[in-house]
ZANU-146730 format. One record per residue (C-alpha): residue number from 0; residue in three letters; chain; x, y, z. Coordinates in nm, 2 decimals, m for minus. Layout:
N
num:residu:chaine:x:y:z
NUM:ALA:A:X:Y:Z
...
This chain:
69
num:residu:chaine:x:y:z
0:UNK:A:4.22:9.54:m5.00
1:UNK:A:4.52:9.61:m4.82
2:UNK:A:4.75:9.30:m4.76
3:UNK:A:4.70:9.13:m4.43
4:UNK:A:4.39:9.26:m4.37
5:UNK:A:4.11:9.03:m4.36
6:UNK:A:3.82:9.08:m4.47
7:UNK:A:3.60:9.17:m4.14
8:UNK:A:3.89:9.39:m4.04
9:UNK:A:3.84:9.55:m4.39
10:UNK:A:3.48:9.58:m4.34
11:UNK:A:3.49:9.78:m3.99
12:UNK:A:3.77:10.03:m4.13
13:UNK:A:3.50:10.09:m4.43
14:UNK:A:3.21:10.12:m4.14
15:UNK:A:3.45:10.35:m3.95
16:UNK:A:3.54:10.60:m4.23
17:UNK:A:3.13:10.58:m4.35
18:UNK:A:3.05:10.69:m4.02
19:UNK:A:3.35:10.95:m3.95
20:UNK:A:3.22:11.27:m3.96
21:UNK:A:2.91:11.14:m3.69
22:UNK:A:3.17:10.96:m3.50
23:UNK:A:3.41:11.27:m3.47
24:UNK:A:3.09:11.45:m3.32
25:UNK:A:3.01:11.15:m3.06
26:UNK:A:3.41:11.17:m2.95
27:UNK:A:3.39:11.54:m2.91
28:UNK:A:3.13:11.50:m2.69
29:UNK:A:2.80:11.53:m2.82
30:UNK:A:2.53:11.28:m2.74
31:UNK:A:2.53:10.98:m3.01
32:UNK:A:2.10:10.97:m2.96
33:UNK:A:2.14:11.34:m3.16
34:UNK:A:2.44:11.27:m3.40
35:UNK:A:2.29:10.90:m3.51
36:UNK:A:1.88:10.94:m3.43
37:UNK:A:1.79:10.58:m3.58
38:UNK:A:1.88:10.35:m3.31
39:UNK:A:1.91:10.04:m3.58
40:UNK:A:2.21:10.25:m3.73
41:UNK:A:2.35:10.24:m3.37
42:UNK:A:2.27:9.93:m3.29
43:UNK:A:2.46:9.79:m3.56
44:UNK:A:2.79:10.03:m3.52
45:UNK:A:2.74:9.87:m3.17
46:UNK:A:2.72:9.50:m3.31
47:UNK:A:3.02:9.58:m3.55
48:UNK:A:3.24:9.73:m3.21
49:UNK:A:3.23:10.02:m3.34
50:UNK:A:3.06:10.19:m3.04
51:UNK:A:3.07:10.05:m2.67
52:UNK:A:2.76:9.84:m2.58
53:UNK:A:2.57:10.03:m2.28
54:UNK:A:2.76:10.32:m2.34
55:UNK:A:2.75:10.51:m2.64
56:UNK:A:3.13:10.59:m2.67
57:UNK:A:3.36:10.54:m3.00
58:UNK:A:3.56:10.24:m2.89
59:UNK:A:3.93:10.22:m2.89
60:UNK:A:3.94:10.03:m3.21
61:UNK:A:3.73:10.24:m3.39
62:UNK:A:3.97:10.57:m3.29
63:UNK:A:4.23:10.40:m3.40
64:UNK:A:4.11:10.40:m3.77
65:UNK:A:3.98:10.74:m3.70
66:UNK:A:4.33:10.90:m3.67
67:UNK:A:4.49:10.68:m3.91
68:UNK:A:4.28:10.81:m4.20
């Protein structure tokens, strides 16, 4: 684990970089019902923050691990 990092900060980077390639796709536009079809799976990237509740956007957070990697 990187220092300074705790450990729920750890855990959304690792939920972020599972979910990269899908989350690319929902930032470039497509709709997140067709990249991410089980809504429990986007229900809990919601509950984590990695996706905007009521909207299914990537949220600013989550793009920031995006282009970091």
């Amino acid at each position: 684990m990187a220092r300074g990092m705790t450990l729920e900060e750890r855990s959304f980077v690792n939920l972020v970089n599972f979910f990269k390639p899908e989350l690319m796709r929902v930032m470039e536009g497509e709709p997140v019902e067709d990249v991410i079809p089980q809504k429990s799976t986007r229900r809990t990237l919601r509950n984590h923050g990695v996706l905007v509740k009521r909207k299914v956007l990537v949220t600013e957070e989550a793009k920031k691990v995006l282009k970091d990697e």
